[in-house]
C-alpha positions in Angstrom: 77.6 -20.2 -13.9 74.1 -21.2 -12.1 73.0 -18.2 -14.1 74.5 -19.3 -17.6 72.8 -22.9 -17.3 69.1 -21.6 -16.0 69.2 -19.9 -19.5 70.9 -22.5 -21.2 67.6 -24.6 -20.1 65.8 -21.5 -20.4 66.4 -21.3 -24.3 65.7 -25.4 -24.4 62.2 -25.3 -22.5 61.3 -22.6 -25.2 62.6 -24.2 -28.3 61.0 -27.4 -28.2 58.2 -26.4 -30.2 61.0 -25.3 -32.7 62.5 -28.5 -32.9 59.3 -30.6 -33.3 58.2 -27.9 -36.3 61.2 -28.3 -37.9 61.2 -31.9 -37.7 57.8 -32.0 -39.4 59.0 -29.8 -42.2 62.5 -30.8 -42.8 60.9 -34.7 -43.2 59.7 -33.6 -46.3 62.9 -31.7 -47.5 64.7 -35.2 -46.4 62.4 -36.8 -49.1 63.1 -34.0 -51.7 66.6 -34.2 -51.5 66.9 -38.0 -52.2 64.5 -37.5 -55.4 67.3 -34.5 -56.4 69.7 -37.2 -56.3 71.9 -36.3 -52.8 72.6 -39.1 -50.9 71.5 -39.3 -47.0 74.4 -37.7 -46.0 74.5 -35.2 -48.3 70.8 -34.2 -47.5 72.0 -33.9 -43.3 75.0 -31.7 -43.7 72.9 -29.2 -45.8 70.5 -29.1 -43.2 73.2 -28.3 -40.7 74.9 -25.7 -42.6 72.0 -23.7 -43.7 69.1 -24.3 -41.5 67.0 -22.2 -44.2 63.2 -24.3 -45.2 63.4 -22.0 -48.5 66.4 -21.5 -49.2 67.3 -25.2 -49.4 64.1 -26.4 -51.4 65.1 -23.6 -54.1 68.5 -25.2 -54.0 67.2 -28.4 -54.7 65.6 -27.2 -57.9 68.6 -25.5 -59.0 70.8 -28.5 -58.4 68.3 -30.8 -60.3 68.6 -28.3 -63.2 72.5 -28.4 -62.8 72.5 -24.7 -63.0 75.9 -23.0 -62.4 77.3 -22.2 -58.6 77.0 -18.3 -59.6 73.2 -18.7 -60.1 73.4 -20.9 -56.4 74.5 -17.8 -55.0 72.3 -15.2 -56.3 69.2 -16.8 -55.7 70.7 -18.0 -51.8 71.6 -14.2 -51.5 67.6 -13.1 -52.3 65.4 -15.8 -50.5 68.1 -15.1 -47.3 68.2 -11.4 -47.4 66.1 -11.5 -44.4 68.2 -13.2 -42.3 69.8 -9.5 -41.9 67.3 -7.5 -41.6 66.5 -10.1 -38.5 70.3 -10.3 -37.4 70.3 -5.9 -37.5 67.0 -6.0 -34.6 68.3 -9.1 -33.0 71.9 -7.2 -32.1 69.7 -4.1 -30.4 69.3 -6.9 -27.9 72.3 -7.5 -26.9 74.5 -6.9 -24.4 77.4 -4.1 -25.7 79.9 -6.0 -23.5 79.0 -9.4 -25.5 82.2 -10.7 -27.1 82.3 -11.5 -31.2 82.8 -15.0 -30.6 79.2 -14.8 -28.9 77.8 -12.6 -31.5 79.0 -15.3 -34.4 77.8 -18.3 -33.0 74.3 -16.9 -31.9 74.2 -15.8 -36.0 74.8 -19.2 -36.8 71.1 -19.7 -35.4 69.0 -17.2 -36.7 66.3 -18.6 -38.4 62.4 -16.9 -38.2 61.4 -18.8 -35.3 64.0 -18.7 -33.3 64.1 -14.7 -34.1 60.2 -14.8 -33.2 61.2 -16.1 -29.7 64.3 -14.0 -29.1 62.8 -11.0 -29.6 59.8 -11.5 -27.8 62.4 -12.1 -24.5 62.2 -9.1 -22.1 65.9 -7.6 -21.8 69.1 -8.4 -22.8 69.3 -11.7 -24.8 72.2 -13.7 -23.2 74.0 -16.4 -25.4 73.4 -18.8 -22.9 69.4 -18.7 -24.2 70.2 -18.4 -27.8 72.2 -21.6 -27.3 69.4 -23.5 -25.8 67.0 -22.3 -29.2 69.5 -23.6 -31.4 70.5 -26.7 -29.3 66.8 -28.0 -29.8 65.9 -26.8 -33.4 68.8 -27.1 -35.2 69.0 -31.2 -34.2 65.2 -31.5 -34.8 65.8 -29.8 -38.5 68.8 -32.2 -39.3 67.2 -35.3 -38.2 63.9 -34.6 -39.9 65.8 -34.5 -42.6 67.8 -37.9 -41.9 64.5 -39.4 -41.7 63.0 -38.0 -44.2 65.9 -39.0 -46.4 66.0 -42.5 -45.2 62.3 -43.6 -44.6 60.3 -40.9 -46.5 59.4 -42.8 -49.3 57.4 -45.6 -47.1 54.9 -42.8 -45.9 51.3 -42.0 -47.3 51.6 -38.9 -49.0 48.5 -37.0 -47.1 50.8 -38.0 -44.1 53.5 -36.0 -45.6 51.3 -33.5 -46.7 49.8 -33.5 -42.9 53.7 -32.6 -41.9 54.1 -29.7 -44.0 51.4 -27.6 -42.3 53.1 -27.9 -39.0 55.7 -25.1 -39.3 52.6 -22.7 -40.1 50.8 -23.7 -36.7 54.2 -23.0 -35.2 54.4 -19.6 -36.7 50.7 -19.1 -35.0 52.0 -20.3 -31.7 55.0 -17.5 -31.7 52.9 -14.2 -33.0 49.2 -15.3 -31.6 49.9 -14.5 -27.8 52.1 -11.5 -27.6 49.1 -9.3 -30.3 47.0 -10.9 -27.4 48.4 -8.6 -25.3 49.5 -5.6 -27.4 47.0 -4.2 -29.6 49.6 -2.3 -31.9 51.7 -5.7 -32.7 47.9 -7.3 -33.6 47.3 -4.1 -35.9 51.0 -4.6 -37.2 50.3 -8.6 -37.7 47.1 -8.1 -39.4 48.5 -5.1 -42.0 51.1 -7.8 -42.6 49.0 -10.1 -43.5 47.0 -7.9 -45.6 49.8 -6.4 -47.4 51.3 -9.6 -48.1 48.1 -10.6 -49.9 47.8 -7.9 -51.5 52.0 -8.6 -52.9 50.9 -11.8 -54.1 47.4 -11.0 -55.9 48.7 -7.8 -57.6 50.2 -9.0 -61.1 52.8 -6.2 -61.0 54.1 -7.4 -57.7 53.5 -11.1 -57.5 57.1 -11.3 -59.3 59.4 -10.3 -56.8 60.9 -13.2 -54.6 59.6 -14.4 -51.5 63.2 -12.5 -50.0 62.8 -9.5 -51.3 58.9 -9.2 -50.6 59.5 -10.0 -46.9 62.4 -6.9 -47.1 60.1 -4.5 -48.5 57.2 -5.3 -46.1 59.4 -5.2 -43.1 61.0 -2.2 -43.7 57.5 -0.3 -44.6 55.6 -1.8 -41.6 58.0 -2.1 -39.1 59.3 1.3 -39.8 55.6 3.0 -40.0 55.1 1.1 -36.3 58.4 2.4 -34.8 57.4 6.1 -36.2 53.7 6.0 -34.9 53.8 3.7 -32.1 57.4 4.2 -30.9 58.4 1.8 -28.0 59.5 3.2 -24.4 63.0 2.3 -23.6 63.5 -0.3 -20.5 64.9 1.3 -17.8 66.2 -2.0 -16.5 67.6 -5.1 -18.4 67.2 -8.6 -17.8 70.9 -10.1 -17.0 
């Protein structure tokens, strides 16, 4: 039990600069959604039952153009696609004695930054830890949103613009230290980034979605990492 709540506070400690970026961004998603016409509460429980930046400010524009729920679906299924590519490396670690019920509610909270944190996590990921993540960001996304949604309209806009940026720093906070100290991630990082310039420049690529662009490049770099710089199994694991 002692164990279970020193990574419950573990996973809190660690996802506080989660829940502040998301309140940042979701703020302005809170301000969206009320000019697409959802009501306050409408904007909070789509926070809470997607937890996806992209995936809900595409939805907004489909909902504004009243497109049909088959079209919702499609284009949830692409931007999200990654969401398994990132649930597939999270599952290596954990524990093979986790239970499903475990399994499904840490799912609930995969998002990129809480993935960025997991994985960085020496050993076996306990539940306890992923519960602490989401505990902190998934409140700090729905009530950006609330506020967003409720008090939005009476801030400057180069305040809200000021707001968006934040999730970017937090994205440099998660990948910045670990390249630090691995100079294979920093190669990977930096290929990444070139690559992902090079997706959006490039005419006859620039039309994919965002989704499907972030599949490709995983799967190329991540695969030509593990096949060049393959990674020593742990003897030991973290309980």
């Amino acid at each position: 039990m002692e164990n279970r709540l020193s990574q419950f506070k573990f996973g809190l400690k660690d996802g506080i600069p989660i829940g502040l970026g998301y309140l940042a961004v979701s703020f302005s998603f809170g301000i969206m959604a009320r000019g697409a016409g959802l009501t306050v509460w409408e904007a909070v429980v789509m926070s809470l039952t997607n937890v996806t930046s992209a995936g809900q400010f595409a939805a907004l524009g489909i909902i504004q153009a009243g497109a049909p729920f088959l079209e919702m679906a499609a284009t949830q299924l692409i931007i999200n696609l990654r969401y398994c590519l990132m649930s597939c490396s999270l599952s290596q670690k954990l524990s093979p004695d986790m239970p499903f019920f475990h399994r499904l509610l840490i799912s609930y909270g995969v998002t990129d930054e809480i993935f960025g944190v997991s994985v960085c996590r020496l050993g076996y990921l306990s539940p306890f830890y992923s519960y602490g993540l989401i505990g902190v960001a998934v409140p700090g996304w729905a009530l950006g949103t609330l506020l967003g949604a409720v008090s939005g309209s009476l801030l400057p806009e180069r305040l809200l613009s000021a707001l968006s940026v934040a999730l970017y720093g937090m994205f440099i906070a998660i990948v910045v230290p670990p390249s630090k100290a691995n100079r294979t991630l920093a190669g990977v990082v930096l290929v990444s980034m070139a690559l992902s310039l090079v997706f959006h420049l490039l005419p006859a690529l620039s039309g994919i979605s965002s989704g499907f662009k972030i599949i490709i490049l995983t799967v190329l770099i991540a695969g030509a990492a593990a096949w060049l710089f393959p990674v020593k199994e742990e003897v030991e694991h973290e309980a």
